[in-house]
C-alpha positions as CSV (number, residue, x, y, z in Angstrom):
1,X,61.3,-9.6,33.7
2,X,60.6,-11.4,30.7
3,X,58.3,-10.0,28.2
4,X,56.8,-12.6,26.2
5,X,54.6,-10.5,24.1
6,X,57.5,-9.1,21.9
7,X,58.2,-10.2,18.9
8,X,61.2,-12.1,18.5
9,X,62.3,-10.9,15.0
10,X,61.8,-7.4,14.7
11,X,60.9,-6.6,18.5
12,X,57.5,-5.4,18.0
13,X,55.0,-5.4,21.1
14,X,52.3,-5.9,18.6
15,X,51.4,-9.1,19.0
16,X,48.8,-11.4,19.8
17,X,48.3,-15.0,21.9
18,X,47.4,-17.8,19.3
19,X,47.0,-20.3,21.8
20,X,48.1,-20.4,25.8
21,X,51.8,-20.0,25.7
22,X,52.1,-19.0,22.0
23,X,52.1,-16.2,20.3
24,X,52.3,-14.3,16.9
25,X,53.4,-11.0,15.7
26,X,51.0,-8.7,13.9
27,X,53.8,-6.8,11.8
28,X,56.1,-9.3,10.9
29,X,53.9,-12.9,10.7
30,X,56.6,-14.3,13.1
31,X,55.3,-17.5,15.4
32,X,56.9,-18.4,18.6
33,X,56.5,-19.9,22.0
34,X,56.9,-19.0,25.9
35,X,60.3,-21.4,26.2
36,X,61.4,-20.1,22.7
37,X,60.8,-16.4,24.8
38,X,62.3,-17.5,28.0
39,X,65.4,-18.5,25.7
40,X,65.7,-15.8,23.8
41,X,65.6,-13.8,26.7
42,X,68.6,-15.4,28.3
43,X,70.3,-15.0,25.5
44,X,70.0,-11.6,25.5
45,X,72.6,-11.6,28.4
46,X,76.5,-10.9,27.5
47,X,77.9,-10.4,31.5
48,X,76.9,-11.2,34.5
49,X,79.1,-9.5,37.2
50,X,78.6,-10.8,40.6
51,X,79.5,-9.2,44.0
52,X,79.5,-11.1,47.4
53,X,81.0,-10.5,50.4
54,X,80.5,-8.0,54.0
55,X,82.4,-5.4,55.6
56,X,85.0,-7.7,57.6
57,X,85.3,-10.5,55.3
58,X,85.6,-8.4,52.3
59,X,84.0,-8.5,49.1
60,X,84.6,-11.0,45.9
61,X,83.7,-10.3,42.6
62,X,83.0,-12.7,39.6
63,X,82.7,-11.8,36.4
64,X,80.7,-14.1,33.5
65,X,81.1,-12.6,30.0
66,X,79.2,-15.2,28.2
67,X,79.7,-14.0,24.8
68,X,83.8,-13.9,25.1
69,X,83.3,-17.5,27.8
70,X,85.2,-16.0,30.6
71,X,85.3,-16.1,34.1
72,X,87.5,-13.4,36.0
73,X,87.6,-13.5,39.7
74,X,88.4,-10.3,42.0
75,X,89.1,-10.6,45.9
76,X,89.8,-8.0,48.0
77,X,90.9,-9.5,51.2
78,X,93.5,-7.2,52.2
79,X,95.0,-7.6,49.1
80,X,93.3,-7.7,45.3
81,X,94.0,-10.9,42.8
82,X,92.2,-11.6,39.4
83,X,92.3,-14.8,37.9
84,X,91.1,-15.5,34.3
85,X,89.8,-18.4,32.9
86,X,87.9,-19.9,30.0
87,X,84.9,-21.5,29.7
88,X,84.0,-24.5,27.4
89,X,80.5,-24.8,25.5
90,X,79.3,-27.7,28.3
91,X,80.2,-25.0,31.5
92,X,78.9,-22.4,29.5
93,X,75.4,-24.1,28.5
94,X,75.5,-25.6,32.6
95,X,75.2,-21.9,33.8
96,X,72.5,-20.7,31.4
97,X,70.2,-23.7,32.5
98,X,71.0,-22.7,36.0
99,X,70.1,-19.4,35.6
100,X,66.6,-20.2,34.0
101,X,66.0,-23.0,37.0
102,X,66.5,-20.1,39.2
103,X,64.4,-17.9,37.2
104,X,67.1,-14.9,38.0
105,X,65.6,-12.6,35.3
106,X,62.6,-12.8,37.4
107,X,64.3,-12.2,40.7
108,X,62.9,-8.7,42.4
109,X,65.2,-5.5,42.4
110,X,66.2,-5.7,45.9
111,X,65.8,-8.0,48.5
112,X,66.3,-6.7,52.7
113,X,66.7,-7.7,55.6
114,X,66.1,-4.2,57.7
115,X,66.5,-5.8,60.9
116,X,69.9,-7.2,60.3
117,X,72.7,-4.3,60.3
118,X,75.5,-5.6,59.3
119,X,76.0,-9.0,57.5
120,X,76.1,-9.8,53.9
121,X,75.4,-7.5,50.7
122,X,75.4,-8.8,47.5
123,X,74.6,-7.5,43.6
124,X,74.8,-8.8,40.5
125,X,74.3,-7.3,37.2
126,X,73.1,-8.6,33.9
127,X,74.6,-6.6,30.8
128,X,72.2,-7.0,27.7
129,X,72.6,-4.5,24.5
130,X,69.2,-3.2,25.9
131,X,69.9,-2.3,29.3
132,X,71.3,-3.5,32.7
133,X,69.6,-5.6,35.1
134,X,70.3,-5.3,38.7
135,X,69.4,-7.7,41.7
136,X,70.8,-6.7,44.7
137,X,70.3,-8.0,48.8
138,X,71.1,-7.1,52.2
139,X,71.0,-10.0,54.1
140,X,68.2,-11.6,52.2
141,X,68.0,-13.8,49.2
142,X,65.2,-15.0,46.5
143,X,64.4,-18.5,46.3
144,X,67.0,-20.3,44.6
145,X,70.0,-18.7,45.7
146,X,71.8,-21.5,47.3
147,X,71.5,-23.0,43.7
148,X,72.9,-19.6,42.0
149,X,75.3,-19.6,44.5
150,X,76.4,-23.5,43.7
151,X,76.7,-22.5,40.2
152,X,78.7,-19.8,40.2
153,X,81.2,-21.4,42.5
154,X,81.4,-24.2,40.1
155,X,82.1,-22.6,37.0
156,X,84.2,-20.2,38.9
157,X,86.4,-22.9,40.8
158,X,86.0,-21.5,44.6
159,X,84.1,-21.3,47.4
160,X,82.8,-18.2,48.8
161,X,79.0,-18.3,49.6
162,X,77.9,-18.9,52.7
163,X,74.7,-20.3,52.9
């Protein structure tokens, strides 16, 4: 979730709402807006590790680091392969717009399907110097997945969701 009552600059949560969708902070005089927030926000994020897969097909694993621009890729299909590549500033600056269109920091913890049993489980973690985020699903998915899903496949060069 993105908190856009904390200060940019020195992180303070004391802070106050100038006009709608800007805001100041009382300790440090810093100005700022709800995109500069959003942005800031996303920036916040150095990995994003992605799991996808079921019980019979397996499970594939993508990892972003976006501050080192790698993708790794992990299958386990009978048989475990990682492939490493790099990412240029245009891929790069591709998935962070995705991942705002998708709003994914605002995706809920967990998304189920209880009256599916078996299926498709997926999880993906976003690593921040503050804390982890987790989004996770058991045969269901938040709105814009199809487009998460497209993205990662592009910047990761293969096709594994199913949609």
């Amino acid at each position: 979730m993105i908190i856009y009552k904390k200060c940019l600059d020195c992180g303070s949560r004391e802070t106050e709402e100038l006009k709608v969708d800007e805001y100041a902070c009382s300790e440090c005089g810093r100005q700022w807006t709800k995109d500069e927030a959003i942005d800031a926000a996303y920036d916040e994020i150095n990995v994003m590790k992605v799991s996808y897969g079921g019980f019979f097909g397996g499970y594939n694993e993508i990892d972003v680091d976006l501050k080192n621009r790698e993708v790794t890729l992990d299958f386990t299909r009978g048989k475990t392969e990682k492939t490493v590549r790099a990412l240029d500033d245009k891929e790069t600056a591709e998935l962070m717009n995705m991942l705002k269109e998708v709003d994914i920091l605002n995706w809920k913890r967990s998304y189920d399907n209880p009256f599916v049993l078996d299926g498709t489980q997926w999880d993906i973690t976003l690593k921040r110097d503050a804390g982890d985020l987790l989004r996770s699903g058991n045969n269901a998915f938040p709105e814009g997945w199809e487009k998460f899903g497209s993205g990662i496949e592009k910047i990761a060069q293969i096709s594994i969701f199913q949609y």
